[in-house]
C-alpha positions in Angstrom: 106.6 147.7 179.7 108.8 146.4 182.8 111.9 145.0 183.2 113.2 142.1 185.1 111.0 139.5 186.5 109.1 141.7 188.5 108.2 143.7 185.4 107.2 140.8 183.3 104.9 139.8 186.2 103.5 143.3 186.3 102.8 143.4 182.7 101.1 139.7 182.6 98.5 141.1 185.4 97.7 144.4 183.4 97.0 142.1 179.7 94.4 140.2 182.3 93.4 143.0 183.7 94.0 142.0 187.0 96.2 144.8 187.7 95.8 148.2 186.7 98.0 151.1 185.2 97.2 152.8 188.4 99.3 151.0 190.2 102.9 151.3 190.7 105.2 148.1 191.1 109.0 148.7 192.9 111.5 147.3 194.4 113.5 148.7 197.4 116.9 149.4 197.4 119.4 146.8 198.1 118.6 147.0 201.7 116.5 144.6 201.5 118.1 142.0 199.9 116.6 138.9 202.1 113.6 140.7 201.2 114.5 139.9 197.6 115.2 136.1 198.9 111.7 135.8 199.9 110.0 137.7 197.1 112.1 134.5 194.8 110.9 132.0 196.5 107.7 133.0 196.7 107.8 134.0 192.4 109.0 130.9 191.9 106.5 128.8 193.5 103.9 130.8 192.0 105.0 131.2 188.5 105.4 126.4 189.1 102.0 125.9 190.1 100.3 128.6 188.5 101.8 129.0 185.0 103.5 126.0 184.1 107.5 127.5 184.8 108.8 124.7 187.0 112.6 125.3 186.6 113.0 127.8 189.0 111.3 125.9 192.1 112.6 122.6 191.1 116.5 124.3 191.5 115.4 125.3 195.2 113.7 122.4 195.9 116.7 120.3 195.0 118.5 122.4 197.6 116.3 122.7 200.1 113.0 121.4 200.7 109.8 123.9 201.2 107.0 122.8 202.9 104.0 124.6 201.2 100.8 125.4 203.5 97.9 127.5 201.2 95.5 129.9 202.5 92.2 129.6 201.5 91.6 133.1 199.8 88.9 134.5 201.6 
């Protein structure tokens, strides 16, 4: 099992078989820290309108509003 957020997210997509064992998950050093900013924002806007966990995108809406365009996944 992962760790951290990125973990948890890892092992969610392997119980639905959406992800395999195959494929390995990391995170780059702390180089890429803005990196990290985006990966957030993106996690948490996923994790509000695709499982319910609103918490974390409410606390960055409240600071700054995010304008939201979806791709249509083709």
């Amino acid at each position: 099992m992962g760790t951290g957020s990125t973990g948890r997210t890892a092992d969610r997509l392997r119980k639905t078989h959406r992800l395999t064992a195959e494929l390995r998950l990391d995170h780059a050093g702390k180089d890429l820290a803005l990196l990290w900013l985006a990966d957030f924002v993106a996690s948490s806007y996923v994790a509000a309108t695709r499982h319910g966990e609103l918490k974390p995108w409410e606390i960055i809406n409240a600071a700054h509003p995010i304008e939201v365009t979806e791709l249509d996944p083709r």
